[in-house]
C-alpha positions as a Markdown table, in Angstrom:
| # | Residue | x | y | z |
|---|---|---|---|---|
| 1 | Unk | 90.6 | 15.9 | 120.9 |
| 2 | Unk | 93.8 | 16.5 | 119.0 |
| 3 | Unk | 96.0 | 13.9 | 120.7 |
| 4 | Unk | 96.0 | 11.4 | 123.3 |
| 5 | Unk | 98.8 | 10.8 | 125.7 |
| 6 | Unk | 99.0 | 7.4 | 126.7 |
| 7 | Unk | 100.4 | 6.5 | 130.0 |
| 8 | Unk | 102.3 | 3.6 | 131.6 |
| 9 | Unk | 102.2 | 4.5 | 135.6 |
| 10 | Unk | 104.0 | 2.8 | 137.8 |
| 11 | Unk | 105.3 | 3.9 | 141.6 |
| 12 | Unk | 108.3 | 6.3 | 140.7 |
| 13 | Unk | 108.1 | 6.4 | 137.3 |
| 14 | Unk | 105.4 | 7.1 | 134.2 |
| 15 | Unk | 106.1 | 6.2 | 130.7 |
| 16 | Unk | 103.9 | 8.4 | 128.2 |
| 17 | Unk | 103.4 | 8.3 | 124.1 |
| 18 | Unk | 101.8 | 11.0 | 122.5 |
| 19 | Unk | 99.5 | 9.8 | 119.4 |
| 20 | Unk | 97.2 | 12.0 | 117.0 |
| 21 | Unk | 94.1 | 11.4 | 115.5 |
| 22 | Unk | 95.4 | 9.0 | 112.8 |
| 23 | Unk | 97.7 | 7.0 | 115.3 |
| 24 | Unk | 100.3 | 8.9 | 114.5 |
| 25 | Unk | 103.4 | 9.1 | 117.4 |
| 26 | Unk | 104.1 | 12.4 | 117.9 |
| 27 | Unk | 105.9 | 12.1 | 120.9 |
| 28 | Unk | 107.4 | 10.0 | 123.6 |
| 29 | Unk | 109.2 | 10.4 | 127.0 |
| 30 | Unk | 109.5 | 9.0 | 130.5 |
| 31 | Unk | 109.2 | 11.2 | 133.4 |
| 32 | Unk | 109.7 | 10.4 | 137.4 |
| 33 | Unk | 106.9 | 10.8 | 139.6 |
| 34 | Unk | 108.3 | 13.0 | 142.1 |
| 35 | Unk | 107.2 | 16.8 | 142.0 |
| 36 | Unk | 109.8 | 17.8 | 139.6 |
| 37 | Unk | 109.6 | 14.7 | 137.0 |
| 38 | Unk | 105.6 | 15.3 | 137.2 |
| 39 | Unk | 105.9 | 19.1 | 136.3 |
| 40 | Unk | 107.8 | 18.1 | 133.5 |
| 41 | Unk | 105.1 | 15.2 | 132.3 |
| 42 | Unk | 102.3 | 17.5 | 132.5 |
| 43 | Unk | 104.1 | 20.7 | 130.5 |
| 44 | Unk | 105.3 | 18.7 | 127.8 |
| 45 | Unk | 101.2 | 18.0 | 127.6 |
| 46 | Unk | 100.1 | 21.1 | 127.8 |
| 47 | Unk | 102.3 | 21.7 | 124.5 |
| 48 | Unk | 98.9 | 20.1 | 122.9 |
| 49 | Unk | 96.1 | 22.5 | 122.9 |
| 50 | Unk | 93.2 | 19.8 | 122.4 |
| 51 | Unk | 94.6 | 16.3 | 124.5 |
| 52 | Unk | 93.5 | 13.7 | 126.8 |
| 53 | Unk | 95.5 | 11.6 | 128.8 |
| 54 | Unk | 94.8 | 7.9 | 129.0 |
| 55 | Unk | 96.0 | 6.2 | 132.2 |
| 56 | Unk | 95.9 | 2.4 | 132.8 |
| 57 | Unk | 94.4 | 1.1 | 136.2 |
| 58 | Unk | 93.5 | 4.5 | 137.5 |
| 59 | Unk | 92.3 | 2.4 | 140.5 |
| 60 | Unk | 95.7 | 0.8 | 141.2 |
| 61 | Unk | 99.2 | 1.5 | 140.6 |
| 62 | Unk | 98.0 | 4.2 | 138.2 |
| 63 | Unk | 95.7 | 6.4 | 141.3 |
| 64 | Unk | 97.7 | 8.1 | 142.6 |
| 65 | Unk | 99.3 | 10.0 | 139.1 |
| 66 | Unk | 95.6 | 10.0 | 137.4 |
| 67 | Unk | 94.1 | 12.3 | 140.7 |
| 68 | Unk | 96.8 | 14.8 | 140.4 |
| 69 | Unk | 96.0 | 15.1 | 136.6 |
| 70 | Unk | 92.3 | 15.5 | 137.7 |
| 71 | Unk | 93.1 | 18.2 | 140.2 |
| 72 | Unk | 95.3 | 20.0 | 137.8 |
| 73 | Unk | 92.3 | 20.2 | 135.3 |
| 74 | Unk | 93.3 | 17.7 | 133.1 |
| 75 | Unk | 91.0 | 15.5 | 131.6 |
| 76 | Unk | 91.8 | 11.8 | 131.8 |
| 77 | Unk | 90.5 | 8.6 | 130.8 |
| 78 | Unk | 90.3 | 5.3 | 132.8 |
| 79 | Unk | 92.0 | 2.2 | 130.7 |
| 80 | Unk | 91.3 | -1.3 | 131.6 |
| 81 | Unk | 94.3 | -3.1 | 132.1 |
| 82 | Unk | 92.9 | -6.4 | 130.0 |
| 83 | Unk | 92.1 | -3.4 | 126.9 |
| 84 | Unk | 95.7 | -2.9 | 126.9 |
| 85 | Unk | 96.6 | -6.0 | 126.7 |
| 86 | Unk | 94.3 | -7.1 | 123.8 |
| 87 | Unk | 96.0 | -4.4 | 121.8 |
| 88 | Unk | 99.9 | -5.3 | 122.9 |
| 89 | Unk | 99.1 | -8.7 | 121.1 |
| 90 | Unk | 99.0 | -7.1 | 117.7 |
| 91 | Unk | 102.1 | -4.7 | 118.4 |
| 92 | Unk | 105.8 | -5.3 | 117.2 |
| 93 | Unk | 108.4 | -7.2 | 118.9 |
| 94 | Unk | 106.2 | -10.3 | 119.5 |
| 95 | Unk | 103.9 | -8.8 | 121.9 |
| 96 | Unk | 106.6 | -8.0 | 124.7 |
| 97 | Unk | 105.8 | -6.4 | 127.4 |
| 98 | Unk | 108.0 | -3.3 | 127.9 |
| 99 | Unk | 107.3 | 0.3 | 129.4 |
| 100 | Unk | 107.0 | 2.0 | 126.0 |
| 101 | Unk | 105.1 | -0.8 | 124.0 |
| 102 | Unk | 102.4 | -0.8 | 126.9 |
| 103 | Unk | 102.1 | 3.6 | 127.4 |
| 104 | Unk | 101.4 | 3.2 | 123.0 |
| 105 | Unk | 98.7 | 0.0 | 123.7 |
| 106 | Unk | 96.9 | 2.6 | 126.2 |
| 107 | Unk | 97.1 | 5.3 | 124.1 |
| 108 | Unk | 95.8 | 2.9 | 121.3 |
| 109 | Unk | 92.8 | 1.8 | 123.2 |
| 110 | Unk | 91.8 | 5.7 | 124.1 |
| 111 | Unk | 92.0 | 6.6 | 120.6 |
| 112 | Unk | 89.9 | 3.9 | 119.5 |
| 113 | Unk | 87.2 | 3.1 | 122.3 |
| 114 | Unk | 84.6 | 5.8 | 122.9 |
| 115 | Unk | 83.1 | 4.2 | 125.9 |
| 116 | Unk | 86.3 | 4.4 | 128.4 |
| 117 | Unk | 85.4 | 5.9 | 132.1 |
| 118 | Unk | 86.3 | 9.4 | 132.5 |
| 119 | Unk | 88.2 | 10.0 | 135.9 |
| 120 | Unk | 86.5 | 11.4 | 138.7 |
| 121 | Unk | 87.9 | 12.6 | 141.9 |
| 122 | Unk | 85.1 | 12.6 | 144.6 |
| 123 | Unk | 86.2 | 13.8 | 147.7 |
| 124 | Unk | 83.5 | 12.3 | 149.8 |
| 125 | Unk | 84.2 | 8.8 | 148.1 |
| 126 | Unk | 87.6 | 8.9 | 149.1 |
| 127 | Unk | 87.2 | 10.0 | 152.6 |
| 128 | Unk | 84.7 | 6.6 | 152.8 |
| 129 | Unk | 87.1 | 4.5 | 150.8 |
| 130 | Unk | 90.1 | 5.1 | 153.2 |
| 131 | Unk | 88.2 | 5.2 | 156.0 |
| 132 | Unk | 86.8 | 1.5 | 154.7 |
| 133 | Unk | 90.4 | 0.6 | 154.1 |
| 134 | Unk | 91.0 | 1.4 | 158.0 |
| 135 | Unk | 87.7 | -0.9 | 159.2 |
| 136 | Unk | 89.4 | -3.6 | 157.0 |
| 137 | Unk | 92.8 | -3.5 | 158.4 |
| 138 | Unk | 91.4 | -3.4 | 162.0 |
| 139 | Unk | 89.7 | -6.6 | 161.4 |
| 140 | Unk | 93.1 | -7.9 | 160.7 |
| 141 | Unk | 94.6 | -6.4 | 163.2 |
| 142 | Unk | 92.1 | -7.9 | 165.6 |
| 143 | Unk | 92.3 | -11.7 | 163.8 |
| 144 | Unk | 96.1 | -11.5 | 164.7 |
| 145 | Unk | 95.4 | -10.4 | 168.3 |
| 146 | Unk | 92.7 | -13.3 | 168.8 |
| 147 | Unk | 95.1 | -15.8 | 167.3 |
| 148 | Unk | 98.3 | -15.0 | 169.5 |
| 149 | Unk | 95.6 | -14.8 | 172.3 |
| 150 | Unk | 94.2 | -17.9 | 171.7 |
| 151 | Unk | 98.0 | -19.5 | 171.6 |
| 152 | Unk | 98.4 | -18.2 | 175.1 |
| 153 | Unk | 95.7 | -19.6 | 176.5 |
| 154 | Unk | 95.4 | -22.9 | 175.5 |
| 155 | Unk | 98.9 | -23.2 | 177.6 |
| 156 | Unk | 97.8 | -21.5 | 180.4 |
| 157 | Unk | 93.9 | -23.0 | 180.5 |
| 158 | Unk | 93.3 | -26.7 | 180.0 |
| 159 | Unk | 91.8 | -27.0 | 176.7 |
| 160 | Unk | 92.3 | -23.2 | 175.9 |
| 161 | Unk | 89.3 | -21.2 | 175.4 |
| 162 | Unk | 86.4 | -21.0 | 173.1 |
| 163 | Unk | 86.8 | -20.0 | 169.5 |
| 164 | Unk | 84.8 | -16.6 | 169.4 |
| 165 | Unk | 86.0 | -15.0 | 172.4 |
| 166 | Unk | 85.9 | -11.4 | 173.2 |
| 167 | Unk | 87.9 | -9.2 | 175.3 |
| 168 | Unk | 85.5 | -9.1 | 178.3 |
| 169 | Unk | 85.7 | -13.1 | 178.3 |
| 170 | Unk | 89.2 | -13.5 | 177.6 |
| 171 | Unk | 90.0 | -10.9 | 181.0 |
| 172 | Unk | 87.0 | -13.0 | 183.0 |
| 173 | Unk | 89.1 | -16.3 | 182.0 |
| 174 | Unk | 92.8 | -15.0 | 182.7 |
| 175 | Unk | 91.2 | -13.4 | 186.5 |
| 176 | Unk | 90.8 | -17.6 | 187.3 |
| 177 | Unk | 94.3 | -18.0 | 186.4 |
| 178 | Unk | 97.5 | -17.5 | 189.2 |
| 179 | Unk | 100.9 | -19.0 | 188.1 |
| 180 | Unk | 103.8 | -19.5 | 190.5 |
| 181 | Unk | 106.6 | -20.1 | 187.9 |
| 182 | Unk | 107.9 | -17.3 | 186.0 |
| 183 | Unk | 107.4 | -19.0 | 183.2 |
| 184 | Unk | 103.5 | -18.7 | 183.5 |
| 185 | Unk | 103.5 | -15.5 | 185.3 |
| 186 | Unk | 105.2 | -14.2 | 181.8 |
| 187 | Unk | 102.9 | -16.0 | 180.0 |
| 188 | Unk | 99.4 | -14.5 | 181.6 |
| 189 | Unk | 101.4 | -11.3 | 181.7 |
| 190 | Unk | 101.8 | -11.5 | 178.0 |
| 191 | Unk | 98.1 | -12.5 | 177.6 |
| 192 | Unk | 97.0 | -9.6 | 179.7 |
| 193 | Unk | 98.2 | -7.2 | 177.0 |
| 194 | Unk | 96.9 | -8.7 | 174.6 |
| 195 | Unk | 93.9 | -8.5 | 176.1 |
| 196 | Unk | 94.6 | -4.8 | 176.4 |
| 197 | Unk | 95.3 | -4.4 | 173.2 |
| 198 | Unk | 92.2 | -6.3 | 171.8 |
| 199 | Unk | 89.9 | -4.3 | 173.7 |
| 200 | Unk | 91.7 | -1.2 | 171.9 |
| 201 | Unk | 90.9 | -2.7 | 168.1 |
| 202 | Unk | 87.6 | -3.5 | 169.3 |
| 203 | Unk | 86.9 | 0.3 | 170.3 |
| 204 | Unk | 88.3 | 1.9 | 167.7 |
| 205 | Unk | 86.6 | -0.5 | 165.2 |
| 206 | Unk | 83.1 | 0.6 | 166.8 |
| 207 | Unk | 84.2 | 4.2 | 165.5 |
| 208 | Unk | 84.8 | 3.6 | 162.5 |
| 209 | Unk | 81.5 | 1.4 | 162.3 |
| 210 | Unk | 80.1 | 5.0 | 163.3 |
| 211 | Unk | 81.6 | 7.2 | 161.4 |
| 212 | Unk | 81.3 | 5.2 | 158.0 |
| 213 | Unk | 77.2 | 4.6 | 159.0 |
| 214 | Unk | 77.1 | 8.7 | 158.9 |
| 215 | Unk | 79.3 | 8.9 | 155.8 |
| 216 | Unk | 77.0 | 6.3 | 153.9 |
| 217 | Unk | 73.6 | 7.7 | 155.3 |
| 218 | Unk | 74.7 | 11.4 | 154.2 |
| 219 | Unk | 75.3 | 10.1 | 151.0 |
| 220 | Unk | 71.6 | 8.7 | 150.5 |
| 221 | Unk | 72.2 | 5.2 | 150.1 |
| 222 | Unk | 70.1 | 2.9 | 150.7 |
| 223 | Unk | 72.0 | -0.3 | 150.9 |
| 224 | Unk | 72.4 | -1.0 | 154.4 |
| 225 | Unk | 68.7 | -1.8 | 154.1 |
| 226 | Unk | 69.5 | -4.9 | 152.6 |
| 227 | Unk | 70.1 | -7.8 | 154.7 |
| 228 | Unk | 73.6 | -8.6 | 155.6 |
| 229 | Unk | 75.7 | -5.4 | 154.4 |
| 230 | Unk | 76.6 | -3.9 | 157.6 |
| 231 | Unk | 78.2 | 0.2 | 157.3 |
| 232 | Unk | 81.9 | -0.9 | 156.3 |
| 233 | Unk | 80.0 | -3.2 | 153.4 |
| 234 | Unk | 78.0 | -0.8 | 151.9 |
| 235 | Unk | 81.2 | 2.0 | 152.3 |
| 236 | Unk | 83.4 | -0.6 | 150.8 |
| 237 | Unk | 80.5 | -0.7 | 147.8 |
| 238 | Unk | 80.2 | 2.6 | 147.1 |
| 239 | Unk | 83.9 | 3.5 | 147.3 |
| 240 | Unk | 85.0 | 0.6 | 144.6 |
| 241 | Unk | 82.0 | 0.7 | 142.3 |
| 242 | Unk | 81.6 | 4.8 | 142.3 |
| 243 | Unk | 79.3 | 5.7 | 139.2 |
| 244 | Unk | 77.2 | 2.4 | 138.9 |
| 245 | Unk | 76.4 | 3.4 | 135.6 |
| 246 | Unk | 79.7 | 2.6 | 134.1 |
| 247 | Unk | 78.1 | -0.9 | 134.2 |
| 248 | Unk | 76.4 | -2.0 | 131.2 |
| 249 | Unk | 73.8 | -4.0 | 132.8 |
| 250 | Unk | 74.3 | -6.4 | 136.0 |
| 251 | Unk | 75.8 | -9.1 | 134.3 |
| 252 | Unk | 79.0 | -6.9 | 133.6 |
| 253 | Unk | 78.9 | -5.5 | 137.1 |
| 254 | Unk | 79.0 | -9.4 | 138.2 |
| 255 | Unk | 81.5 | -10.4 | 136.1 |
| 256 | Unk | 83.6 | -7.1 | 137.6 |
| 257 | Unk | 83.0 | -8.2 | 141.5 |
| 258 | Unk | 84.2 | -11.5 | 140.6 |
| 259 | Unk | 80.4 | -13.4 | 141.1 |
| 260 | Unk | 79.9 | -14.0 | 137.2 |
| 261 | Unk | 78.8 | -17.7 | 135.9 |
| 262 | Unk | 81.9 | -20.2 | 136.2 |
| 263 | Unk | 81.9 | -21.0 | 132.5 |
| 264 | Unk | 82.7 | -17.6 | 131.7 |
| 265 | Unk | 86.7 | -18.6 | 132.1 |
| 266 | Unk | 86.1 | -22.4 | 131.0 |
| 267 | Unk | 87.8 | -24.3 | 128.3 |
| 268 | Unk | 90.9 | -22.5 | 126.8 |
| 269 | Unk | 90.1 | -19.1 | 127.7 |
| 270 | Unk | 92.1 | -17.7 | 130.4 |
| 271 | Unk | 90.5 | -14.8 | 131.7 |
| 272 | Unk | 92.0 | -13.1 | 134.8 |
| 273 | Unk | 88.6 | -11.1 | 135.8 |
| 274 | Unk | 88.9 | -10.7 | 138.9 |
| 275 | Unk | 90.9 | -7.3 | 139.8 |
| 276 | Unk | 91.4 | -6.1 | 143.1 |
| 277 | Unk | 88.2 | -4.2 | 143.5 |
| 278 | Unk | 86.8 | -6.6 | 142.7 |
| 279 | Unk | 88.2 | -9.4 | 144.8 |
| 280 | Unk | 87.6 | -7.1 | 147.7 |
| 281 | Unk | 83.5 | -6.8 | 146.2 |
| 282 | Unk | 83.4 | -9.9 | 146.2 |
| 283 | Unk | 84.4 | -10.9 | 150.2 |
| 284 | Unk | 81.2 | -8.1 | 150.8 |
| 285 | Unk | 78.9 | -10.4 | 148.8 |
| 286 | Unk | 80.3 | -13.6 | 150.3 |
| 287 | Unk | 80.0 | -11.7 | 154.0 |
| 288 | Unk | 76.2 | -10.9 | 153.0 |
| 289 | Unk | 75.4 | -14.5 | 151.6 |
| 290 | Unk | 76.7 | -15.9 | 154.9 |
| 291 | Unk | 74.8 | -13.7 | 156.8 |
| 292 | Unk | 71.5 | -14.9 | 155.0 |
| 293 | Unk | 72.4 | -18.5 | 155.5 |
| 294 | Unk | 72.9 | -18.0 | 159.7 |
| 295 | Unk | 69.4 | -16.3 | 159.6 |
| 296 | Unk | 65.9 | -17.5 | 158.3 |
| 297 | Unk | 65.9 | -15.4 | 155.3 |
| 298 | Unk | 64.7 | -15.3 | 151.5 |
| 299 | Unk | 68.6 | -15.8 | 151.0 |
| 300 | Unk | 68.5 | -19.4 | 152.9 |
| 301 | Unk | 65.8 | -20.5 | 151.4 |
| 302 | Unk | 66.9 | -19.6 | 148.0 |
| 303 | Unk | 70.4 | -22.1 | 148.8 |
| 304 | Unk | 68.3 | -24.7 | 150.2 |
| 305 | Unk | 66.3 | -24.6 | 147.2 |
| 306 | Unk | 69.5 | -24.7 | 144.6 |
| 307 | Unk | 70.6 | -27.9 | 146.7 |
| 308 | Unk | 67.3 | -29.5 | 146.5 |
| 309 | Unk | 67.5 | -29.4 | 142.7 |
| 310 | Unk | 70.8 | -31.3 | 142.9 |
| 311 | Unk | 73.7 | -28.7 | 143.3 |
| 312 | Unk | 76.5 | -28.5 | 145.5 |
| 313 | Unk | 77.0 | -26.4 | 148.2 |
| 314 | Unk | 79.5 | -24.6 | 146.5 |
| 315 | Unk | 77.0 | -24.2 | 143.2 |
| 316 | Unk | 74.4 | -22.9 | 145.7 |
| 317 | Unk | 76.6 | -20.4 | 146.9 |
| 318 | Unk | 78.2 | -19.7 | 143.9 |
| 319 | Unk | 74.5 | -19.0 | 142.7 |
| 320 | Unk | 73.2 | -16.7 | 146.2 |
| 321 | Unk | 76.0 | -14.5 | 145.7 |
| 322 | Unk | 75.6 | -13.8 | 141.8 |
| 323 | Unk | 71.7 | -13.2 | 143.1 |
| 324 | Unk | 72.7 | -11.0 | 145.9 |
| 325 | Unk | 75.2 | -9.2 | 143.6 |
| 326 | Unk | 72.0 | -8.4 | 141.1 |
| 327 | Unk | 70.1 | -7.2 | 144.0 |
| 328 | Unk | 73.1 | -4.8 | 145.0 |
| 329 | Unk | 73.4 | -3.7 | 141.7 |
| 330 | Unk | 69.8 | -3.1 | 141.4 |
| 331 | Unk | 69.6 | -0.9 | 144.4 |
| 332 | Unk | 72.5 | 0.8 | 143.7 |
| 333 | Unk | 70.9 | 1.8 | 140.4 |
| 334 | Unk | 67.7 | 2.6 | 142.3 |
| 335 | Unk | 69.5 | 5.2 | 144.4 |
| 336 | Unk | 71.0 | 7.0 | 141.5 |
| 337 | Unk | 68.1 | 6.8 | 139.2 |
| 338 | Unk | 66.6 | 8.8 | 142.4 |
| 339 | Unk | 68.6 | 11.4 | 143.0 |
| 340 | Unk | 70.0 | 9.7 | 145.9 |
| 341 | Unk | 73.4 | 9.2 | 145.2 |
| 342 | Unk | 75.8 | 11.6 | 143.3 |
| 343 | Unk | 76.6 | 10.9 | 139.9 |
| 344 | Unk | 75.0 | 11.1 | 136.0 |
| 345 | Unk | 72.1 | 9.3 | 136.8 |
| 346 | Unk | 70.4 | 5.9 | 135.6 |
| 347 | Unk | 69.9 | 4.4 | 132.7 |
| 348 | Unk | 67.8 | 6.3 | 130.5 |
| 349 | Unk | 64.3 | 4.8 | 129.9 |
| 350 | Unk | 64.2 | 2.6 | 132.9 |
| 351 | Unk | 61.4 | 2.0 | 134.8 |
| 352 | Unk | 61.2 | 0.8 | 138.9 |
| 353 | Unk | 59.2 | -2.1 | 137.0 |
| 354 | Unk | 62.4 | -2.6 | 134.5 |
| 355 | Unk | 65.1 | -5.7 | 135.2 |
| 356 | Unk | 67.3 | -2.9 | 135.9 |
| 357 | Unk | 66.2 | -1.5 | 138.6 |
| 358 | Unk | 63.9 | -4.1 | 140.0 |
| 359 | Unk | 64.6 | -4.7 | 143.8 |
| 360 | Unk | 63.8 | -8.5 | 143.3 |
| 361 | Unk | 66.2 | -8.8 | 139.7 |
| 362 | Unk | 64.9 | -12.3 | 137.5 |
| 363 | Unk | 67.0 | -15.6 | 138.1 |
| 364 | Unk | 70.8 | -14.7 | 136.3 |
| 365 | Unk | 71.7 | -16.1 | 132.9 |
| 366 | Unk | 73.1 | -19.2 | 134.7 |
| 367 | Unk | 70.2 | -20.1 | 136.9 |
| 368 | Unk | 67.6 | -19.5 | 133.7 |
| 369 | Unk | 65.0 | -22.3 | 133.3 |
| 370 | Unk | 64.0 | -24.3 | 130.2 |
| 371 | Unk | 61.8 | -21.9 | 127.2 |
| 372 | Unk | 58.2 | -21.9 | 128.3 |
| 373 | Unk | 55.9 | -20.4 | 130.7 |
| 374 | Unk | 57.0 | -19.3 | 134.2 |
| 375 | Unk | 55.3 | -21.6 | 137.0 |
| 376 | Unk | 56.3 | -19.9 | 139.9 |
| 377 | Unk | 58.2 | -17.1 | 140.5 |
| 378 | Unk | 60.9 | -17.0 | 143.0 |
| 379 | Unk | 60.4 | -14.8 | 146.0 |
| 380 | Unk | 62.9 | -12.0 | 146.9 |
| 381 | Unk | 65.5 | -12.0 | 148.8 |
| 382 | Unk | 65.3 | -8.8 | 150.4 |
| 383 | Unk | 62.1 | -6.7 | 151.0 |
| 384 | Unk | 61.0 | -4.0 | 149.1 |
| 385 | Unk | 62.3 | -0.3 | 150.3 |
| 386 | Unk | 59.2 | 1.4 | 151.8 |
């Protein structure tokens, strides 16, 4: 490359600098995001035969402008918000943060670290990440329905009903009640829609259960073999994580998901690791570790274990989740070493007997025992893929 165009993307509005090999600014300029505004971004560009564009959080606010770049055969590297922000420290004006100062801090970072993710627009992956998003916001939906339902009832019924109730219960228990005041005939008439519209959630989130079960199983994965990650878990996986191989090794893909140890961010390091990917990751490993608890699995043993050696419940889960994340990671390294799932490939010189892609991953750096010879080793939490 000749140049690299850093960007600053935000909603309406992208705030590009133009740098060449030596650091050099060779040009600047803001541009809207609109259809005009973007023609005008990407020809002043293409003025530069050899370029790259740099875009920060290309799975945020910056998505939506990095895609079209994609899609108009541009080539266009993925910078980390928290890169960025190393390098706005050292730049003039005390390190303020300020449209232009942050579009040269990206451009920075592109120009001097060889290891940023290039952007890469997979339909299929989308289709599952929306279609994940939906799932998600249906269980909200459905939350909010329950809760005003609940509300309704516990004035009509003495002592309301129980706490998971389902549509068919909920119309069983408003059939036994018949109101005479107007007040309660409004009330059970408001209940009854609620009912109605509970029972609507609750069939469209079985389609969407279906259709993201065919969309992960046509994609080769393997993950809803693992105890606990239902179809809209292993989606929601696949759509935030994409090429598992941007991850150095599992610890980085733990610290990324948000299940890293807790002295990573102690003392007077502030570290905000968490991004929203990764939050959202992070509900689909807590979702999995409570499944194992309710069921007599490898998982519940593992957390009765951690609490018989003197942690918390809080440490034990802590600890399950960071080994469940390892096991994900592991499979999902496992599928794409195979063939399974699109994208580069594992990492080279692996072995299915390697940490790396080992179904049953060794105890995490936080969980390691004293130097010495293993005594026992600890038994997995999920059974081997046939």
């Amino acid at each position: 490359m000749s140049v690299v165009i850093g960007m600053d993307p935000h909603k309406r509005s992208a705030t590009i600098e133009v740098v060449d090999e030596r650091g050099r600014v060779v040009a600047m300029g803001r541009f809207g995001t609109d259809k005009a505004g973007y023609a005008d971004m990407l020809a002043a560009g293409r003025k530069h035969a050899r370029r790259v564009w740099a875009v920060e959080g290309c799975n945020g606010i910056g998505k939506h402008i990095a895609h079209r770049l994609v899609h108009d055969g541009e080539r266009v590297l993925d910078v980390p918000a928290k890169l960025s922000a190393q390098v706005r420290v050292f730049a003039t004006g005390n390190g303020r943060k300020t449209d232009p100062v942050d579009a040269h801090s990206v451009a920075m970072v592109a120009l001097r670290s060889p290891n940023l993710v290039q952007v890469q627009v997979d339909a299929d992956l989308q289709v599952m990440g929306m279609l994940a998003d939906r799932r998600d916001e249906l269980g909200r939906a459905r939350t909010q329905t329950i809760n005003r339902l609940h509300r309704l009832l516990l004035e009509l019924l003495p002592g309301g009903a129980k706490k998971f109730l389902s549509a068919p219960q909920a119309r069983a228990l408003i059939a036994t009640v018949k109101p005479r005041d107007i007040v309660g005939k409004t009330r059970r008439r408001l209940a009854v829609e609620l009912i109605s519209e509970l029972e609507g959630i609750d069939k469209k989130i079985k389609a969407a259960e279906k259709d993201l079960k065919e969309l992960v199983a046509a994609r080769g994965s393997t993950l809803m073999q693992l105890h606990g990650i239902g179809p809209s878990g292993a989606a929601r996986l696949l759509a935030d994580v994409g090429d598992i191989s941007r991850f150095a090794d599992r610890d980085r893909f733990a610290s990324w998901n948000g299940t890293a140890p807790l002295d990573a961010s102690s003392g007077d390091q502030k570290r905000h690791r968490l991004s929203r990917a990764g939050n959202r990751l992070n509900r689909t490993l807590h979702i999995m570790a409570v499944v194992q608890l309710r069921n007599r699995t490898q998982g519940r043993a593992y957390f009765d274990a951690k609490k018989a050696a003197g942690k918390t419940s809080m440490e034990a889960m802590r600890a399950l989740k960071r080994r469940l994340s390892n096991v994900v990671y592991a499979r999902m390294v496992e599928d794409q070493k195979r063939g399974q799932v699109a994208g580069p490939g594992g990492h080279s010189g692996t072995t299915l007997q390697s940490s790396v892609t080992d179904l049953t991953p060794d105890i995490g750096p936080s969980d390691k025992p004293l130097p010495g010879p293993a005594t026992n080793h600890p038994k997995p939490l999920v059974p081997a893929a046939p």
